[in-house]
C-alpha positions in Angstrom: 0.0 0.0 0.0 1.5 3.4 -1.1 1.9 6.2 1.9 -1.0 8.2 0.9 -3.0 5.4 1.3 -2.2 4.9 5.3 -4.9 7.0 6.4 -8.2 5.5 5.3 -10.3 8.2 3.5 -13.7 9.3 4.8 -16.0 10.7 1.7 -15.9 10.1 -1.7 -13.6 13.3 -1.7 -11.0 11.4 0.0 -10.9 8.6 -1.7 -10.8 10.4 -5.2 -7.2 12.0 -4.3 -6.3 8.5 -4.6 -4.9 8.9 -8.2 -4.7 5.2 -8.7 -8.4 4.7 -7.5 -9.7 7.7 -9.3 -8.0 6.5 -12.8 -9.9 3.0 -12.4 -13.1 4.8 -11.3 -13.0 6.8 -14.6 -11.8 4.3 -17.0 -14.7 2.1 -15.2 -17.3 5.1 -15.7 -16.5 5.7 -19.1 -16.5 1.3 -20.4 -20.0 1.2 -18.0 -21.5 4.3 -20.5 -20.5 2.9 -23.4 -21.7 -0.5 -22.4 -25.6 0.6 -21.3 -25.1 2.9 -24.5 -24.7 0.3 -26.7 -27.4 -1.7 -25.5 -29.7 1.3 -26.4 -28.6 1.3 -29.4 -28.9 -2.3 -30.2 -32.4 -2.4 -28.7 -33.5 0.8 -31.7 -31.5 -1.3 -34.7 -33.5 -4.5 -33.6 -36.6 -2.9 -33.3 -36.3 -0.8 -36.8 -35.3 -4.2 -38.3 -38.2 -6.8 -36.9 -40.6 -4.4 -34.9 -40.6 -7.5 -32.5 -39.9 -7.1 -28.8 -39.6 -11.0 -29.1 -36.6 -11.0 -31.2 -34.9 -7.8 -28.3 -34.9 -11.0 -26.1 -33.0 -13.0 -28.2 -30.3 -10.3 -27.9 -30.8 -10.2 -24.5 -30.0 -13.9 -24.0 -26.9 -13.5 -26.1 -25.7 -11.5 -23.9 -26.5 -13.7 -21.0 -25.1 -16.8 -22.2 -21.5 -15.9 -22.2 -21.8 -14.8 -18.3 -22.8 -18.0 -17.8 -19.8 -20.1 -20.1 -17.1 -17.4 -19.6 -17.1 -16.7 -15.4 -15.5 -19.9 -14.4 -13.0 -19.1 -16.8 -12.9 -15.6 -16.1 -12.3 -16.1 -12.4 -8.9 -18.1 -13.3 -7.3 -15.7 -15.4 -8.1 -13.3 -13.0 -6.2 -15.3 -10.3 -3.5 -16.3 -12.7 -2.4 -12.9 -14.6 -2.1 -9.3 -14.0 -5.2 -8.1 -13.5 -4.2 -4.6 -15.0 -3.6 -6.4 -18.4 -7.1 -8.2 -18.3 -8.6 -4.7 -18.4 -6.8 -3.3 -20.9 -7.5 -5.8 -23.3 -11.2 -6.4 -22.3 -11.9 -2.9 -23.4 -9.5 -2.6 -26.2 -11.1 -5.4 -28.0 -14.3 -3.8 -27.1 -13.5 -1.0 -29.4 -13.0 -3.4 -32.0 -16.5 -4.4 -31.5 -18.3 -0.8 -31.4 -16.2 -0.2 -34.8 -17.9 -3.7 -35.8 -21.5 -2.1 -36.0 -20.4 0.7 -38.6 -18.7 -1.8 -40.7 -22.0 -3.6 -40.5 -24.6 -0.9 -41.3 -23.0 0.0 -44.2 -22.9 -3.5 -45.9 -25.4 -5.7 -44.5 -29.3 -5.5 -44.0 -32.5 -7.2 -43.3 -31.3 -10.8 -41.7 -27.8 -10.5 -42.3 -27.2 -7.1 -40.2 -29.8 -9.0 -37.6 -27.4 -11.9 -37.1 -24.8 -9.6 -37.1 -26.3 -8.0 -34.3 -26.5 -11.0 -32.2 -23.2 -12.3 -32.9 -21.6 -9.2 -31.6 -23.8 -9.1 -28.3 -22.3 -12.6 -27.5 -18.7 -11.3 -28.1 -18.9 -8.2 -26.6 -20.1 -10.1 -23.7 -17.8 -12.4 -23.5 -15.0 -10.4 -23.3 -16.7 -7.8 -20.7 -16.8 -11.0 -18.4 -13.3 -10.2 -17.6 -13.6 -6.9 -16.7 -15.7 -7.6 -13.5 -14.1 -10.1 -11.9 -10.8 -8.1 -12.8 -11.9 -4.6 -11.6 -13.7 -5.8 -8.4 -10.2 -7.8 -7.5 -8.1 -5.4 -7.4 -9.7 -2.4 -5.9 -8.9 -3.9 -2.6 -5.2 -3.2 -3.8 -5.8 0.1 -4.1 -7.7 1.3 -1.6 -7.4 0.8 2.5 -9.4 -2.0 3.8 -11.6 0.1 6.5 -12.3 2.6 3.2 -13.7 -0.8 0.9 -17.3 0.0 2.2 -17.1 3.6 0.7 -15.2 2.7 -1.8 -17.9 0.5 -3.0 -20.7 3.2 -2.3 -19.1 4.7 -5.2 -18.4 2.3 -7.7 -22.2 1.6 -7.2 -23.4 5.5 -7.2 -21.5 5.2 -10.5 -23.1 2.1 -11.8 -26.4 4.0 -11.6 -25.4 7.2 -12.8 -24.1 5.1 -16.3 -26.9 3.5 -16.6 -29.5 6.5 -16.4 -26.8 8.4 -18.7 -25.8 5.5 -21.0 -29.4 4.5 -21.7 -31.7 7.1 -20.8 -29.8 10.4 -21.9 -26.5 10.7 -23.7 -27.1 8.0 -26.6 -30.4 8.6 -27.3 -29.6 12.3 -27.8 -26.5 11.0 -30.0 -28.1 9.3 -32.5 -31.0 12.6 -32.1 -28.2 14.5 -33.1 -26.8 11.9 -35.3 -29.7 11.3 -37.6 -30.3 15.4 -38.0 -26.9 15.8 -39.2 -25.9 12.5 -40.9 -29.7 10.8 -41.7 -31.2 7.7 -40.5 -28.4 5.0 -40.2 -26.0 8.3 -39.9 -27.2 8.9 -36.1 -26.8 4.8 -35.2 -23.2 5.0 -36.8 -22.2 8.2 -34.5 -23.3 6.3 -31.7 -20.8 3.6 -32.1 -18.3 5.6 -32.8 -19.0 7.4 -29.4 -19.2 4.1 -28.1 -15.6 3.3 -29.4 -14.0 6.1 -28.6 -15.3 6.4 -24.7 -14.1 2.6 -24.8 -10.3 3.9 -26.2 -10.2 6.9 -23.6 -10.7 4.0 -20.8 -8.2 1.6 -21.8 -5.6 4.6 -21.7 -6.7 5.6 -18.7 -6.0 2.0 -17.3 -2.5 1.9 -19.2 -1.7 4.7 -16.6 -2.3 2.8 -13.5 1.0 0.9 -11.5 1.8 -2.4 -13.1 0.3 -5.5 -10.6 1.6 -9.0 -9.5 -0.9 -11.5 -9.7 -1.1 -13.7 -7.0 -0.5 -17.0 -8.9 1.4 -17.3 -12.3 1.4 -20.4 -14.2 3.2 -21.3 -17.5 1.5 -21.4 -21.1 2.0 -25.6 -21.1 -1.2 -25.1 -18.2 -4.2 -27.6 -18.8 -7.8 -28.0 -19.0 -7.7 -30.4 -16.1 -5.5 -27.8 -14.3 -7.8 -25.3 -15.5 -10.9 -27.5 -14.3 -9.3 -28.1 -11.0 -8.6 -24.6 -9.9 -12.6 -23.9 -10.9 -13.4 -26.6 -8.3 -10.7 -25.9 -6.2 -12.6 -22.1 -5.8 -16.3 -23.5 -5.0 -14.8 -25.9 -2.5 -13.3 -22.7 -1.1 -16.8 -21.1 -0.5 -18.5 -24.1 0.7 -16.0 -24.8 2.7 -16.4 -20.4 4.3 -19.9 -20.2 5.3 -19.3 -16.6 6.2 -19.2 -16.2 2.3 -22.5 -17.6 1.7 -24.5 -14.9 3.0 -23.3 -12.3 1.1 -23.2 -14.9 -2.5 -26.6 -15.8 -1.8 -27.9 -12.0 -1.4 -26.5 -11.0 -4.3 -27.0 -13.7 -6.3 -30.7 -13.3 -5.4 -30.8 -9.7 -5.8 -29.3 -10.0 -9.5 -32.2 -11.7 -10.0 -34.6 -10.0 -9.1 -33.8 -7.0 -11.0 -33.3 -8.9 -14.5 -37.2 -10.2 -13.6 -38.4 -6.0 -12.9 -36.5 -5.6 -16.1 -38.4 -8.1 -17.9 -41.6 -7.9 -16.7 -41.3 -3.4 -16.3 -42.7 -3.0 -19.9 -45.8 -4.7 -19.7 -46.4 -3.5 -16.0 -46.7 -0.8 -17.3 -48.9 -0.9 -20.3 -51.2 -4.0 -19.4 -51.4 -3.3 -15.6 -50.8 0.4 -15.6 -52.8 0.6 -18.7 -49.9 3.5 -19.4 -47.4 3.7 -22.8 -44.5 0.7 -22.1 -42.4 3.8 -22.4 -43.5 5.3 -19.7 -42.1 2.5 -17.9 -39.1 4.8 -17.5 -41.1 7.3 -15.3 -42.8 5.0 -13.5 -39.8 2.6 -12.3 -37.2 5.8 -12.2 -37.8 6.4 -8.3 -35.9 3.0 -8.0 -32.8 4.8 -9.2 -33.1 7.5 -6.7 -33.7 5.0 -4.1 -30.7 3.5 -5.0 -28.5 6.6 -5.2 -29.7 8.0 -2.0 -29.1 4.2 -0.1 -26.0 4.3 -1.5 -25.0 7.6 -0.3 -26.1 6.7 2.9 -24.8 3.7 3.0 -21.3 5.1 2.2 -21.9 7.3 5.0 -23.1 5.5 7.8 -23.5 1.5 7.1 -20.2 0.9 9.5 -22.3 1.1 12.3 -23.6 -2.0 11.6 -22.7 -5.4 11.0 -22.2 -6.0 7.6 -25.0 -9.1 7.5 -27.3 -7.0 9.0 -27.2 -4.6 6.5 -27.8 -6.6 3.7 -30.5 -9.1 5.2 -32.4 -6.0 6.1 -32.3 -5.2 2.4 -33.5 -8.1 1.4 -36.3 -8.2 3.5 -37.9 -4.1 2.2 -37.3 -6.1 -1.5 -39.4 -8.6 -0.7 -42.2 -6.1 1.2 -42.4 -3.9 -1.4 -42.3 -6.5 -4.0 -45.7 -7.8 -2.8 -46.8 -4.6 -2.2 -46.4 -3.9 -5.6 -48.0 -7.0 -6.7 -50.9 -6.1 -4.6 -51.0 -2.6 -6.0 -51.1 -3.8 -9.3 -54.3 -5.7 -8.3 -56.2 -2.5 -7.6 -55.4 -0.6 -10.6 -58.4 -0.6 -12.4 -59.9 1.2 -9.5 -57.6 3.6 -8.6 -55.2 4.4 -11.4 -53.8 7.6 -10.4 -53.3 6.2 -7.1 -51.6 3.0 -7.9 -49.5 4.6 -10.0 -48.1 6.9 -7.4 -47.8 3.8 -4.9 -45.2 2.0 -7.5 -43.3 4.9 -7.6 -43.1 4.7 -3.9 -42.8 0.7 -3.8 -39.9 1.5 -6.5 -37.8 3.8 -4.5 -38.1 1.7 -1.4 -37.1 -0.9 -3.8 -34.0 0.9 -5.0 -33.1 1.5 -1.7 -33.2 -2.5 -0.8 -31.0 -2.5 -3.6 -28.1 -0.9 -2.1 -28.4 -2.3 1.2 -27.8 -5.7 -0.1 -24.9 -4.7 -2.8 -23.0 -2.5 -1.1 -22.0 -4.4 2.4 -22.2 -7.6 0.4 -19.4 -7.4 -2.1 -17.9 -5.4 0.9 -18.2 -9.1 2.7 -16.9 -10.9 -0.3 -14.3 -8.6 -0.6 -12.8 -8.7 3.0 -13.2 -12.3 3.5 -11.3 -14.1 0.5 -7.2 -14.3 0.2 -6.0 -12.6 -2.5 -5.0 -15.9 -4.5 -8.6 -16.5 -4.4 -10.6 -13.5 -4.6 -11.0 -13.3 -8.5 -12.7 -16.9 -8.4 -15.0 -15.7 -5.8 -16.0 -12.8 -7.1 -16.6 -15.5 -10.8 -18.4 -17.8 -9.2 -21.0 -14.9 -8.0 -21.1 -13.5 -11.2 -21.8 -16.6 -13.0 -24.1 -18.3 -10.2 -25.8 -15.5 -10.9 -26.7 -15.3 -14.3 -27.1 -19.7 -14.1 -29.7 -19.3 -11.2 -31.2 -16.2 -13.3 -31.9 -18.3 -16.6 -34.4 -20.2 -15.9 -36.9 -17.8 -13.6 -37.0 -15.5 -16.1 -38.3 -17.5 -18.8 -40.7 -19.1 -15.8 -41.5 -15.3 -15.1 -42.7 -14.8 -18.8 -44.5 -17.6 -18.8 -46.5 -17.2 -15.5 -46.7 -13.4 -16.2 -48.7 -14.5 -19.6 -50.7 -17.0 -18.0 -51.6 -15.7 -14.5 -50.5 -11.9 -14.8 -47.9 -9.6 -13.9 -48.9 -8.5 -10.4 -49.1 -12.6 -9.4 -45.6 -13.0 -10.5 -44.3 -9.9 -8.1 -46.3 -11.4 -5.5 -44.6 -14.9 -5.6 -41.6 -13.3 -6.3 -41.6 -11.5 -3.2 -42.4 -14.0 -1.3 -39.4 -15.8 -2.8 -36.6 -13.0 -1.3 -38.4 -13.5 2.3 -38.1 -16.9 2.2 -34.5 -16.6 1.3 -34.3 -13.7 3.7 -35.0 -16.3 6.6 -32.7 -18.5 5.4 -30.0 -16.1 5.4 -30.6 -14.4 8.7 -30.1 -17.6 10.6 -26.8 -18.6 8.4 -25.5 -14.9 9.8 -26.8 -15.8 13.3 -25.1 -19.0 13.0 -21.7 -18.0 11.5 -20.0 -14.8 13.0 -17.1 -13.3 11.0 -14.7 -12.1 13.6 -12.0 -10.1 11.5 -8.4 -11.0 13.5 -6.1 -10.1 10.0 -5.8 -8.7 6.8 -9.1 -9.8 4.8 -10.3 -11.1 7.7 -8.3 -13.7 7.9 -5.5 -14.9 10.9 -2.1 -12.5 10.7 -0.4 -14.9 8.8 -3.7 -15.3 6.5 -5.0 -18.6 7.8 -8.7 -19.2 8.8 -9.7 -19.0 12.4 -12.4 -21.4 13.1 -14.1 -19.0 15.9 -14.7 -16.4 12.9 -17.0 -18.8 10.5 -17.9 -22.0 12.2 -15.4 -23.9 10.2 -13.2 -27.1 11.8 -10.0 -27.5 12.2 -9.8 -29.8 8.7 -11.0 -26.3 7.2 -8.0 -24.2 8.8 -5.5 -27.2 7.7 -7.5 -27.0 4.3 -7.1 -23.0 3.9 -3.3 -23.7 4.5 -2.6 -26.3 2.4 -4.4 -23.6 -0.3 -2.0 -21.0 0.6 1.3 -23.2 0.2 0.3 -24.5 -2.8 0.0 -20.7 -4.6 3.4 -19.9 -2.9 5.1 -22.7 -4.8 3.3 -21.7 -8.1 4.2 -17.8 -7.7 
């Protein structure tokens, strides 16, 4: 850790005059833009080429699919190389892929462009699943442990603020500005070249930052079964740290529930709401300030409290206002006007639920892995979550279809309580007791008293730790 990082920082002021942190908190608010950019503009080409919402979620599972074949991968590169380099190339190739679309909408059409479309969703994807795992490892390099809570307050703060931006504001006024200047496809090609170039200022940023040492190096003559092994070796190391399933199971619920708002938002909206789908936006954007001011205050305050606590709490206002919005839903045809102003109340409380359970649970996951094995950790959430999200949202379709939207945000609600229980008495039952760096003894082993875990765990955890010393 550098000197000016010995004094942990205490706002989001603080922690900026870190130049290393504030480089990858730029280059990682510039790649987020252009990534929710480009799915706006993805979304307008599909829908000028099929007018079919049907065919926006086959893009939508293109872009799913490689979370789910790329993050066991992801998760050993990121433990094996430099984690600087896996940025770097993860959004240079990324500008390769913006450039793609130009290429495209100048010489192919109808079908052609449409496959095109999807073929550049998976492998834009795929290679952003590096970026995650990398980014979210090596913050804790960068920034003092007792600062990681704030420092995630505003990695998240910055997640929303590229999402309302990327989607809602700059790139739809881009291609506004695009097509008045340039024509139709001429406001869709200065998008992607936006896209591109926000994408090449962020990989210079990151070409800036101090060179890392991975953790564990291995040779180019490395196999699959190597490569297969180390996968398994880092889910036996979270079943085997029940003080990391709390915070894998919060998230990993949480990430689903917002892909099924996402999906089922639209028609909320227009067959419950009896409102435009677009004004979806307006009714579901209270979420976002929910989530900006829970964030804030999170940042601010959530040390006072056990991290657990925190996030369980969060998971239970999801689940309330979940059913509250199902219920709501059920009385729109009486009171309109009123229901209306009810979800946006149910969505900023649910925005707000949001952060509780993000913030102080990647906090969790950050402070209680070694840093040989914190890049599979963080994988593993990433793609457990996109696995576990799969299926429910194609059940969520299904039963919205069948038995209506407002059923499926009841059940779903009652889903996050369930899970809530569940993971209130796993925090009651294992206590993380910090005694180290990351939580872990002073010379990073496991102490049984802080998770519940046996001795065979501790000699385990060791045996983990000698093994990556003989590799480095």
């Amino acid at each position: 850790m550098t000197h000016e990082e010995q004094d942990a920082p205490q706002s989001y002021r603080d922690l900026l005059r870190l130049r290393t942190f504030r480089t990858l908190w730029m280059s990682q608010t510039l790649s987020q833009t252009a990534k929710n950019g480009i799915h706006f503009v993805q979304v307008v080409m599909i829908d000028r080429l099929t007018h079919s919402s049907s065919h926006v979620g086959i893009m939508i599972l293109a872009f799913t699919i490689p979370a789910v074949i790329f993050s066991a991968l992801s998760g050993i590169v990121v433990d094996r190389f430099s984690r600087k380099r896996i940025m770097i190339w993860s959004n240079a190739l990324r500008i390769l892929t913006a450039l793609s679309y130009v290429f495209a909408l100048t010489f192919l059409h109808g079908r052609s462009l449409l496959l095109w479309i999807y073929l550049i969703t998976f492998c834009s994807s795929a290679l952003g699943q590096f970026f995650g795992p990398a980014l979210a490892a090596v913050i804790p390099q960068h920034v003092p442990k007792r600062a990681l809570l704030l420092a995630n307050s505003l990695f998240n703060i910055t997640l929303i603020a590229t999402q309302i931006f990327g989607l809602l504001v700059v790139f739809p006024l881009v291609i506004k500005v695009g097509q008045a200047l340039f024509g139709v496809d001429g406001g869709l090609k200065l998008a992607f070249l936006v896209i591109a170039l926000m994408y090449a200022i962020a990989t210079w940023l990151l070409t800036t930052i101090p060179p890392d040492q991975p953790p564990r190096l291995v040779g180019g003559t490395a196999s699959w079964r190597k490569t297969v092994r180390d996968f398994r070796e880092g889910w036996a190391y979270i079943r085997r740290l029940p003080v990391l399933w709390v915070p894998l199971i919060n998230l990993t619920l949480t990430a689903l529930t917002i892909m099924i708002m996402a999906l089922l938002a639209p028609g909320f909206a227009a067959r419950v709401l009896h409102v435009n789908q677009e004004d979806a936006v307006y009714i579901f954007a209270p979420a976002g300030a929910g989530l900006f001011l829970g964030t804030v205050l999170i940042g601010r305050y959530g040390g006072r409290w056990r991290r657990e606590t925190l996030s369980n709490t969060g998971l239970v206002l999801i689940g309330v206002a979940l059913g509250a919005l199902g219920l709501a839903g059920w009385q729109a045809q009486a009171a309109q006007r009123l229901v209306i102003l009810m979800t946006s109340a149910i969505s900023f409380v649910l925005g707000g639920g949001f952060a509780m359970v993000g913030i102080p649970s990647q906090t969790m996951l950050q402070e209680r892995t070694t840093p040989h094995m914190r890049g599979r950790v963080f994988a593993a959430q990433f793609m457990a979550a996109n696995i576990v999200g799969m299926p429910p949202m194609l059940l969520a379709g299904w039963l919205a279809d069948h038995f209506g939207i407002p059923t499926v945000a009841v059940l779903v609600g009652i889903l996050v309580l369930v899970v809530a229980t569940i993971t209130v008495a796993l925090a009651h039952r294992y206590h993380f007791v910090p005694t180290g760096i990351a939580g872990f003894g002073r010379d990073g082993a496991l102490p049984p008293h802080a998770t519940g875990a046996t001795s065979a765990d501790v000699g385990w955890e060791t045996e983990v730790k000698q093994e990556a010393k003989r590799e480095l």
